[in-house]
C-alpha positions as CSV (number, residue, x, y, z in Angstrom):
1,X,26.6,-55.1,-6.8
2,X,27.2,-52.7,-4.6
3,X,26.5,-49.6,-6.7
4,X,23.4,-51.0,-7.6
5,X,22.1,-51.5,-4.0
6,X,22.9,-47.7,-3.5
7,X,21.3,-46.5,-6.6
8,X,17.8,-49.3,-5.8
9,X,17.6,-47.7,-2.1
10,X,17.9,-44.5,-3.3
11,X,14.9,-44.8,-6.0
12,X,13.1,-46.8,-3.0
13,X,13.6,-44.1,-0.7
14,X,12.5,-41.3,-3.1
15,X,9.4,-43.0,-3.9
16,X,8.0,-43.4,-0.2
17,X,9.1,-40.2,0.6
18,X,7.3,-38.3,-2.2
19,X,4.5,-40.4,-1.6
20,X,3.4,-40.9,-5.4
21,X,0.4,-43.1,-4.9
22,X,0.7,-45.4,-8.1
23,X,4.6,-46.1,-8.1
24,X,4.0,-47.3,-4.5
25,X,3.1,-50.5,-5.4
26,X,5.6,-51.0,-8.3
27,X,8.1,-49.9,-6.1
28,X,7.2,-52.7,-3.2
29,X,7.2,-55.1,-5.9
30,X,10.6,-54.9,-7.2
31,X,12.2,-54.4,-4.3
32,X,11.4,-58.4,-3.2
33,X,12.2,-59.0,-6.6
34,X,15.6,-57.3,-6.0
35,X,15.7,-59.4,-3.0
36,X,14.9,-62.7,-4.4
37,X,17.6,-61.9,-6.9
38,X,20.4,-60.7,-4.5
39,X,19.7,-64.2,-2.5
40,X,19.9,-66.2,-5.7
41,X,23.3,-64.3,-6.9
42,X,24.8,-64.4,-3.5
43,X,24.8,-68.4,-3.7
44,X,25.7,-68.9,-6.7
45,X,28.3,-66.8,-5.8
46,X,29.6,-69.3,-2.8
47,X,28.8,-72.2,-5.4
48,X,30.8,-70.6,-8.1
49,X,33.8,-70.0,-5.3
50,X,33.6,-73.7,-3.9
51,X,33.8,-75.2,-7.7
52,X,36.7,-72.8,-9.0
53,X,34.8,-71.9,-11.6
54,X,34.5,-68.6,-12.9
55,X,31.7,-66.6,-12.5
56,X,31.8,-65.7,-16.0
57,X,30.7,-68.7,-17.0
58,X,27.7,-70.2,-15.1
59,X,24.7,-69.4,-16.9
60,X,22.0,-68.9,-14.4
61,X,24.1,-65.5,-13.2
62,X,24.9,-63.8,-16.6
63,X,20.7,-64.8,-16.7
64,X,20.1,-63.2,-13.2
65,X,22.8,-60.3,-13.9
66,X,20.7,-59.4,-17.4
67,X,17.6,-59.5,-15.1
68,X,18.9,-57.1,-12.2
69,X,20.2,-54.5,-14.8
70,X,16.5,-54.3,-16.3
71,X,15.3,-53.7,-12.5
72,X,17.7,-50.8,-12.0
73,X,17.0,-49.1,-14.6
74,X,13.1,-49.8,-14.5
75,X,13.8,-48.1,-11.0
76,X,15.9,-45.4,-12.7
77,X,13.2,-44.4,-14.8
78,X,10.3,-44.7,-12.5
79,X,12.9,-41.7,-10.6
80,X,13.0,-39.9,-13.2
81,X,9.0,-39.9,-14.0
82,X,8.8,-39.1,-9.9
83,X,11.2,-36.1,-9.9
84,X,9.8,-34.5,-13.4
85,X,6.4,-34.6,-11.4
86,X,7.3,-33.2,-8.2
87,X,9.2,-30.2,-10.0
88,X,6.1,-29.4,-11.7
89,X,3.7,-29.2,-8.5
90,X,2.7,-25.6,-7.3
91,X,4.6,-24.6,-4.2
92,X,1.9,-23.9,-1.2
93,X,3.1,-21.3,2.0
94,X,1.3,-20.0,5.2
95,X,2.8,-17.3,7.4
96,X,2.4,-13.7,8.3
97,X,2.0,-12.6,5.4
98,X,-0.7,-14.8,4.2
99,X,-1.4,-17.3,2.5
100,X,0.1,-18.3,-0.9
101,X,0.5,-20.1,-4.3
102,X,2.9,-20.0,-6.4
103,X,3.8,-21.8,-9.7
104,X,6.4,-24.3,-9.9
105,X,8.4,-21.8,-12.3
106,X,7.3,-18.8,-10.4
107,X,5.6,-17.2,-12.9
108,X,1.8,-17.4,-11.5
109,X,0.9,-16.5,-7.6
110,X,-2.4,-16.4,-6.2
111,X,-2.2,-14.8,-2.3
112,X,-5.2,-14.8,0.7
113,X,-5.2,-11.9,2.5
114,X,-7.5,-10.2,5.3
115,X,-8.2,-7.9,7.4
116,X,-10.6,-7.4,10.3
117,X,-10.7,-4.0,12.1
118,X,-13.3,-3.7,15.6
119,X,-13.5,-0.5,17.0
120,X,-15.0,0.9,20.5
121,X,-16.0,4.8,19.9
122,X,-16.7,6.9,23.5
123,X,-17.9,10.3,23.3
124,X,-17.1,12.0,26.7
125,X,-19.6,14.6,26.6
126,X,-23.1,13.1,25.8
127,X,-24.9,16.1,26.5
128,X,-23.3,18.5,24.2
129,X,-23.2,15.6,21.4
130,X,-27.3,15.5,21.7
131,X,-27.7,19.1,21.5
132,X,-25.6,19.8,18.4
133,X,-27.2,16.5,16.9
134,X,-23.9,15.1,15.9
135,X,-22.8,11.2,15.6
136,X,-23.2,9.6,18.9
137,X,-24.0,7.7,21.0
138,X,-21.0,5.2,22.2
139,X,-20.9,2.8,20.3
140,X,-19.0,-0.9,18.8
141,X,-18.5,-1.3,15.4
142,X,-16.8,-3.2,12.7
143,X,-14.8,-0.6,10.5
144,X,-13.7,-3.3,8.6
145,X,-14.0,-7.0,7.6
146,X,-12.1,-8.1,4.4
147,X,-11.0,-11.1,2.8
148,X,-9.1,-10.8,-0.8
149,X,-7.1,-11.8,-3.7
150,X,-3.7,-10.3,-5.0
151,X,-1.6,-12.1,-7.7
152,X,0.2,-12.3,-10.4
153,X,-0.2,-14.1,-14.0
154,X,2.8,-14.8,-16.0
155,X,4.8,-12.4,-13.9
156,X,3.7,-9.1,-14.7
157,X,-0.3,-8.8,-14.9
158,X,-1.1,-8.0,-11.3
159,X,-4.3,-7.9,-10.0
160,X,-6.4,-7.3,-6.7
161,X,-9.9,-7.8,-5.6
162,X,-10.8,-6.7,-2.3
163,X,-14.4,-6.8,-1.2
164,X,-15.3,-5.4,2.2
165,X,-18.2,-6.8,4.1
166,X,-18.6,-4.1,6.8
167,X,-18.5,-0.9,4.9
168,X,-21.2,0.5,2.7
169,X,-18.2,1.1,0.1
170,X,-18.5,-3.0,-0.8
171,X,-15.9,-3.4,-3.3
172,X,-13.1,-0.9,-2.0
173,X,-10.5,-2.2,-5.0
174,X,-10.8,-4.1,-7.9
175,X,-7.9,-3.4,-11.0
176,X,-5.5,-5.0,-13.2
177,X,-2.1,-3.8,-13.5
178,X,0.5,-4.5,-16.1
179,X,3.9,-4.1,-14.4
180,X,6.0,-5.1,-17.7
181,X,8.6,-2.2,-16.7
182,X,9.4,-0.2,-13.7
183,X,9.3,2.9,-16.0
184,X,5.7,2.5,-17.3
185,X,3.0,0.2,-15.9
186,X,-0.8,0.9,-16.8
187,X,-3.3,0.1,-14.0
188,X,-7.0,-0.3,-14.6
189,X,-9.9,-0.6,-12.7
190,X,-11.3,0.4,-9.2
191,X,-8.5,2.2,-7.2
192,X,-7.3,5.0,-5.1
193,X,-6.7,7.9,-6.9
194,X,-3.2,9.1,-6.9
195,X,-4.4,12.7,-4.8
196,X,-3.8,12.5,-1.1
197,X,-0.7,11.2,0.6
198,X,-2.5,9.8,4.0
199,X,-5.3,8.5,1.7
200,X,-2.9,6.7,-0.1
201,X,-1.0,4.6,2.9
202,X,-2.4,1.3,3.8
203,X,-5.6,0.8,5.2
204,X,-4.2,-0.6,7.9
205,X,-0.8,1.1,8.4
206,X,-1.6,4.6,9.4
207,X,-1.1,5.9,12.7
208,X,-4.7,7.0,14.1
209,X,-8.0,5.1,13.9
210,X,-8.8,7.8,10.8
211,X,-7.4,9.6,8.7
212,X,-7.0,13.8,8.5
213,X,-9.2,16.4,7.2
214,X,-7.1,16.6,4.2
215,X,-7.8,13.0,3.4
216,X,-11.5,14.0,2.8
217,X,-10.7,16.5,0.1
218,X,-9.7,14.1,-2.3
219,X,-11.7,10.9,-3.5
220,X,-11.5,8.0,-1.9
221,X,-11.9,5.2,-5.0
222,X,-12.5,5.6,-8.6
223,X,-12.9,3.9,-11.9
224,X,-10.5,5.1,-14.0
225,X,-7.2,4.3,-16.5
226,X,-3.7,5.1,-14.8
227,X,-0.1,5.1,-16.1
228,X,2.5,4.7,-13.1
229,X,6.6,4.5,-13.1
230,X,9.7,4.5,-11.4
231,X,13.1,5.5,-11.3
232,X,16.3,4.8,-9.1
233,X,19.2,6.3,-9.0
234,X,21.6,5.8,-11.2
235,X,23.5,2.6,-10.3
236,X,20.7,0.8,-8.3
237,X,17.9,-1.6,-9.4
238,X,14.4,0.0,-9.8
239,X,12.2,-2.1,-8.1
240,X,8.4,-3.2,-9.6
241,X,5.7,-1.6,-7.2
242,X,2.2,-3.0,-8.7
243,X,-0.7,-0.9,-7.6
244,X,-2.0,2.8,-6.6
245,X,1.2,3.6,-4.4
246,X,5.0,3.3,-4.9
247,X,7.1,4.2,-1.2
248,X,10.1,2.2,-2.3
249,X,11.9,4.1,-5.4
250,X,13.7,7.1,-5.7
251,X,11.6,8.8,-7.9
252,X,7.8,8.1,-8.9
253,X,5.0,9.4,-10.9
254,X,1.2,8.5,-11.8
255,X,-1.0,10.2,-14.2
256,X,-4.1,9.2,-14.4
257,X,-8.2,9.5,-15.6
258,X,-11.3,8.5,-13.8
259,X,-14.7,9.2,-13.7
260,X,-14.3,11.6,-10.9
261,X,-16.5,10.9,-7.3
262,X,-15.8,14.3,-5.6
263,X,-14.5,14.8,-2.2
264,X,-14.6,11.7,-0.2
265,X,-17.0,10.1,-3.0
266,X,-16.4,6.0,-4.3
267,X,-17.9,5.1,-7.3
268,X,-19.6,2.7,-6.0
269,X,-22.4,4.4,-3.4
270,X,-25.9,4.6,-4.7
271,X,-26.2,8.2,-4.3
272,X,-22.6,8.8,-6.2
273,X,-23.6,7.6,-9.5
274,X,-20.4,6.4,-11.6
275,X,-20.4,9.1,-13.9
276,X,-22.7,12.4,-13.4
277,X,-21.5,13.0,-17.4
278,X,-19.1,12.6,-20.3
279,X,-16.5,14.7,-18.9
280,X,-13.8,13.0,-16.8
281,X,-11.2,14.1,-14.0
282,X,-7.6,13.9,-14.6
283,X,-5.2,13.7,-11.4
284,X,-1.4,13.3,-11.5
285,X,1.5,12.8,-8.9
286,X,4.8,13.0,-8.8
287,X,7.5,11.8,-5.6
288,X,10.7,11.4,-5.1
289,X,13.1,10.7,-2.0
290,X,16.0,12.6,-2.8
291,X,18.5,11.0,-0.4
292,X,18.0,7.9,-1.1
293,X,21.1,5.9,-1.5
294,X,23.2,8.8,-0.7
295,X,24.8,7.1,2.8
296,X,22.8,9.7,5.0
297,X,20.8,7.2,7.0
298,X,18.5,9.6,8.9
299,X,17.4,11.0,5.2
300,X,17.3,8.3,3.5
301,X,13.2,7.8,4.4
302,X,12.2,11.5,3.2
303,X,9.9,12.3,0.7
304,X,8.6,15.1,-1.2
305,X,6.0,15.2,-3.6
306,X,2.8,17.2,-5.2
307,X,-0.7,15.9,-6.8
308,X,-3.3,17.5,-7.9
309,X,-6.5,17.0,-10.0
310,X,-8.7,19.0,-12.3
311,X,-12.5,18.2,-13.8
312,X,-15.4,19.3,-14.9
313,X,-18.6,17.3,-13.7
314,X,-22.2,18.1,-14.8
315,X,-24.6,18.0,-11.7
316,X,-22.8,16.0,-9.5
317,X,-24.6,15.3,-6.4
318,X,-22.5,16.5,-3.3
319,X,-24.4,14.7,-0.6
320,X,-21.4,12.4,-0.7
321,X,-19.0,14.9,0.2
322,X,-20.5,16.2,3.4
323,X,-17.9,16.7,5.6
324,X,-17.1,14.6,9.3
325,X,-14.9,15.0,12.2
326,X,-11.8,12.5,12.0
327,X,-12.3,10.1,14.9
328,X,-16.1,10.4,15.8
329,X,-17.2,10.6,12.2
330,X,-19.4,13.1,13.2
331,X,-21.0,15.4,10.0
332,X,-20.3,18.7,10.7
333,X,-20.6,20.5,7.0
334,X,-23.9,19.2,5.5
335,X,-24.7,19.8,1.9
336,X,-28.4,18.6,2.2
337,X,-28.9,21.3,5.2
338,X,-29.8,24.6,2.8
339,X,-30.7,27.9,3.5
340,X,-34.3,29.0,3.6
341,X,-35.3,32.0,1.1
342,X,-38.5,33.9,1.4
343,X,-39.5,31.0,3.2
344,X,-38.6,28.3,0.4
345,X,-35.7,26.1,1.3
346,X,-33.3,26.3,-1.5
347,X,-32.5,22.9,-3.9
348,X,-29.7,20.6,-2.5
349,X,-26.9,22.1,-4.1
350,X,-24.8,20.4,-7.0
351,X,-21.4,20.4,-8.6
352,X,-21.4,22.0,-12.0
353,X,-18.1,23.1,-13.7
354,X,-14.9,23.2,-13.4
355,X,-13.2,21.6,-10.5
356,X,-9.4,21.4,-9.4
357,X,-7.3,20.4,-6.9
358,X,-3.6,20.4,-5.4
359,X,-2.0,18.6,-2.6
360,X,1.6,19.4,-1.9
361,X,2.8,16.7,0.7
362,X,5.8,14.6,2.3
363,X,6.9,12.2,5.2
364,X,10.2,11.8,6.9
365,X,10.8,8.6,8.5
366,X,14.1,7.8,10.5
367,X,14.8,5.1,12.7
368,X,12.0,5.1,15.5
369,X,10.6,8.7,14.2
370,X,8.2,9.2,11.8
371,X,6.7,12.7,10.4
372,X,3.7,13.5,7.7
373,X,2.0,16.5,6.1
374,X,-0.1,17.8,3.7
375,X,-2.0,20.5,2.5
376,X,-4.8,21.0,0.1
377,X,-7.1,23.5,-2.0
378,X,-10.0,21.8,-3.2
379,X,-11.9,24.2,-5.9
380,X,-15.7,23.2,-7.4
381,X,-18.4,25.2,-8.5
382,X,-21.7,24.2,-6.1
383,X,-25.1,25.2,-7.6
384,X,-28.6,25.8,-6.5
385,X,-31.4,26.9,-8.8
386,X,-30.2,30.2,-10.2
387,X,-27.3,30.5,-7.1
388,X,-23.9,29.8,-8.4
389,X,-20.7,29.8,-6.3
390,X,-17.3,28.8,-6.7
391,X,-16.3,27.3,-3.5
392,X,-12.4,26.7,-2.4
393,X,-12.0,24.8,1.1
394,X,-8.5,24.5,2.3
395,X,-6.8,21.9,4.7
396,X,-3.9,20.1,6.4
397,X,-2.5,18.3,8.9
398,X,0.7,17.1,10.8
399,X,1.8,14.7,12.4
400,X,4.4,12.6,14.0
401,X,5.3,9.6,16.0
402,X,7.9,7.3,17.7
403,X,8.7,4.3,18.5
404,X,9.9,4.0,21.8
405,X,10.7,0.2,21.5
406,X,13.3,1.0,19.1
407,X,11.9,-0.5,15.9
408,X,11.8,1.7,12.6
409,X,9.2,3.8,11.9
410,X,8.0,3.5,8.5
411,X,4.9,4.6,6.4
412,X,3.7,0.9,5.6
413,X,3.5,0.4,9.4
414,X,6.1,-0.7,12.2
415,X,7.1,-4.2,12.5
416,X,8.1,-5.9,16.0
417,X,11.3,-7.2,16.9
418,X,9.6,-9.6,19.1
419,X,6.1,-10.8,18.9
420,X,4.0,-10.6,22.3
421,X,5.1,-13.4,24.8
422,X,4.6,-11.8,28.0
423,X,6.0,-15.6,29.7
424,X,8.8,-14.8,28.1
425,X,9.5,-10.9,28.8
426,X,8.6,-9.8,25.5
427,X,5.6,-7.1,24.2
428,X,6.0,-6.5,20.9
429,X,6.2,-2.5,19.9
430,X,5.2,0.8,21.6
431,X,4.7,3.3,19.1
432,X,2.9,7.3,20.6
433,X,1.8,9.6,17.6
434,X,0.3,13.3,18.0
435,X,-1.5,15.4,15.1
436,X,-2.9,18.4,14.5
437,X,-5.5,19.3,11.2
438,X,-8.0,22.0,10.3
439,X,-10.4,22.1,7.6
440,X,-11.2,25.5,6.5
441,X,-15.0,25.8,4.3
442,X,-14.9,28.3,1.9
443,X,-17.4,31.5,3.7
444,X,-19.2,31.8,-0.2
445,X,-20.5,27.8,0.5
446,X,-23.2,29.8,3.3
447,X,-24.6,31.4,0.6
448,X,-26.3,27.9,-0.3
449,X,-25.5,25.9,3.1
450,X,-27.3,27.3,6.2
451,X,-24.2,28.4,8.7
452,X,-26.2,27.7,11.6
453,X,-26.3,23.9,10.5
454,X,-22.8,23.3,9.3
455,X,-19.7,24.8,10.7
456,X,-17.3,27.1,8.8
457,X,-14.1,25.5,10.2
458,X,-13.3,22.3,12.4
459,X,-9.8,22.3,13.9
460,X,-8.3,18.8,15.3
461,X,-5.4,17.9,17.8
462,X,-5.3,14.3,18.8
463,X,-3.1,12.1,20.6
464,X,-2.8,8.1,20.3
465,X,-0.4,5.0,21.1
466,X,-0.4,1.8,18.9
467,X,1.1,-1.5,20.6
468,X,1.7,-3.9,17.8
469,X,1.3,-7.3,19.3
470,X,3.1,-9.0,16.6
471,X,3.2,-7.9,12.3
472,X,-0.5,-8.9,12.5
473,X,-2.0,-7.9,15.2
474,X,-3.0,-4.0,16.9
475,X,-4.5,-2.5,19.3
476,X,-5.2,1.5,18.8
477,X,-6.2,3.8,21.2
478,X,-7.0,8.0,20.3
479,X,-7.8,10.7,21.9
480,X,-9.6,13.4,19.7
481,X,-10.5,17.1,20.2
482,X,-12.4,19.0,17.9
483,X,-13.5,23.0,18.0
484,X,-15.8,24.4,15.5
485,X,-16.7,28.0,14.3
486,X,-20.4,28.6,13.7
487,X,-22.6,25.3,13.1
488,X,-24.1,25.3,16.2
489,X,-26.7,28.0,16.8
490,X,-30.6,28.0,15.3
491,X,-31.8,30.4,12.2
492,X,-31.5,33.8,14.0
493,X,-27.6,33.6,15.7
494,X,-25.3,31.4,14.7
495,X,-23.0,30.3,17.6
496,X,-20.2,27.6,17.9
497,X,-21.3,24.0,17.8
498,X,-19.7,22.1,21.0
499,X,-16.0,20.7,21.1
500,X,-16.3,17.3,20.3
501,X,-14.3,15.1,22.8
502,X,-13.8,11.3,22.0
503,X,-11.9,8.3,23.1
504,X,-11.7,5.8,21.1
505,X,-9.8,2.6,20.5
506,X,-9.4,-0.5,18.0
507,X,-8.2,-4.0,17.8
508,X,-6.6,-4.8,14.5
509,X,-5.8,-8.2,12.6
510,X,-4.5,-7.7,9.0
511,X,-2.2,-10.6,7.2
């Protein structure tokens, strides 16, 4: 009797715990039965005692025993049923880093993410911004406002569709990527081509409102095909990195083809059509961090690598790649601004032929210090009527930062110790960063691009502090300063286009 009290509670409690609507009212049911029955048993039990005759033998409990025994294991069942249900229902979880699905045998996850990225841009000298006609004036914005969808399906098929409601680039990412080995994983789709290092960090996990010069000699998304792998070192698990971008294993590679959408160009512009022709660009990278898992702690978090790319477009438009300052986004090489030929201004130029690039490029990140680079030829040949000319522009950039709170410094981004709770003494992380980056135009582009309209070179030094409120939250705030050769005069002299000064600052959500 008493094992079969435990074993009825226990169903009982099960039930009303899980709260499975239609064994609710079973459940009620048999337990007054059980009741009923325990009464009845319990005096016949005091009868059977007072007679002196066995238990054994008085009918009505061998008819009440048989009865309870069908009610336990009605209840055992019903338990059964419950728990065979429950371990089948998808498990749902909320936190920092989104929100999630995922199947009851882990093999299917659907994840919410978002970011949203507000931005206040000063320009501190008004005057000088009018008279060289660049960006201004002071301005808010929304840089960004996204909402997608990451996943997986029966473990390895990854996906990602990320629309962006504040950009004219509306559909930043969109692919598929089989992740079957660590080795060789084929992604397809709209992506960032594996080119430029700073272009290839998070969105949201860089350290300056924008990125470098470099950044804008590479695409920024194409259609394409791409195989991806990694490798660890011998001894240690090689972990599956889905997507674009692999920061985590020892040794990494992607090789890849794509339409090709020029310097700065995405697909996915009106004026960058998706493919100018047949031919297609290749780009390739390869990465390693060759102290990783060697004991050196300060070296474990450096990284070497090259990319490059080569192509041969057929009239590609190159009004996409006009070139802009970093933080003011200010155009400062205009393709559409030609030069004027006995008095006819010459055809906006295109890019016909062959077309190449390479990016050598590495970080170092050690406890609160963090350090990047990169440099980059970018060749094309730009065309104007019957002018032809092969233009290389060159660029790069440094940078580094720290962490004065004492967190790591990494390249996806620095995560608090302690969230912001001033009540309670604590303000999340302090993180200062400095860089320095010049973009160098190629001196045979004036033959098509008038020099007193674009500048021949913009050099960058800028200075910022991030104070991450919590994993989630940022606030940004840069200080820019730009010089230019030659952009800046009329048709008869060419002189220097103004420094561009700007302070600007951001407030970041991204989960």
């Amino acid at each position: 009797m008493t094992h079969f009290k435990r074993t009825a509670l226990a169903s009982v409690i099960n039930l009303a715990l899980f709260g499975i609507p239609d064994a609710h009212a079973d459940t009620e049911a048999l337990e007054r039965r059980i009741r009923e029955l325990e009464s009845r048993l319990e005096k016949l039990d005091r009868a059977g005692a007072l007679s002196a005759k066995p238990a054994a033998a008085v009918p009505e409990v061998e008819k009440l025993s048989k009865k309870v025994n069908t009610l336990e294991r009605k209840l055992e069942l019903q338990d059964e049923v419950t728990t065979g249900a429950l371990q089948k229902l998808p498990v749902f979880d909320a936190g920092a880093d989104g929100f999630k699905i995922t199947s009851s045998d882990k093999k299917h996850q659907v994840r919410l993410r978002g970011a949203v990225q507000t931005d206040a841009r000063f320009f501190l000298d008004n005057n000088a911004i009018a008279t060289a006609n660049q960006a201004g004036p002071d301005r808010f914005e929304i840089r960004q406002a996204r909402v997608w969808l990451e996943g997986y399906f029966f473990k390895d098929v990854y996906f990602k569709i990320m629309p962006d409601f504040a950009a004219s680039n509306i559909l930043p990412d969109a692919y598929l990527d089989y992740a079957y080995h660590p080795a060789a994983s084929l992604l397809v789709g709209k992506f960032k081509p594996a080119i430029s290092l700073e272009r290839l960090q998070g969105d949201s996990d860089g350290m300056f409102l924008e990125r470098a010069f470099p950044t804008y000699l590479s695409s920024n998304r194409d259609v394409g095909i791409q195989l991806h792998g990694a490798f660890s070192k011998p001894g240690y698990k090689t972990e599956i990195v889905p997507g674009p971008i692999d920061a985590k294993n020892t040794f990494t590679y992607q090789i890849g083809v794509s339409n090709g959408s020029g310097d700065n160009g995405s697909n996915d512009k009106a004026s960058a059509p998706a493919s100018a022709s047949d031919n297609k660009e290749i780009n390739g990278r390869v990465f390693a961090h060759p102290f990783q898992h060697t004991g050196y702690s300060w070296l474990e978090g450096f990284g070497l690598g090259v990319a490059g790319s080569f192509g041969n477009p057929n009239q590609q438009p190159l009004n996409t790649q006009n070139q802009k300052t970093p933080i003011g986004q200010s155009t400062y090489l205009d393709y559409t601004r030609t030069n004027t030929v006995n008095g006819v201004v010459l055809a906006a130029p295109t890019s016909n032929g062959a077309t190449s690039r390479i990016y050598p490029q590495g970080y170092w990140y050690a406890g609160p210090f963090g350090a990047l680079g990169e440099y980059v030829i970018s060749s094309q040949h730009i065309v104007s009527g019957t002018r032809n000319v092969k233009q290389e522009n060159r660029a790069w950039q440094i940078q580094a930062s720290y962490v004065l709170t004492g967190e790591d410094n990494t390249f996806a981004g620095v995560k608090p110790i302690r969230s912001f709770d001033p009540l309670k003494g604590n303000w999340g992380a302090l993180q200062l960063a400095a860089r320095y980056s010049e973009l160098d135009v190629d001196d045979s582009t004036f033959a098509i691009i008038d020099p007193s309209k674009s500048a021949t070179k913009a050099k960058a030094w800028t200075v910022g502090a991030n104070w991450y409120l919590n994993s989630n939250a940022l606030i940004r705030a840069d200080y820019e300063n730009v010089s230019f050769n030659g952009g800046g005069g009329t048709s008869t002299r060419v002189t220097d286009r103004p420094n561009e000064q700007i302070f600007a600052t951001r407030f970041q959500l991204a989960f």
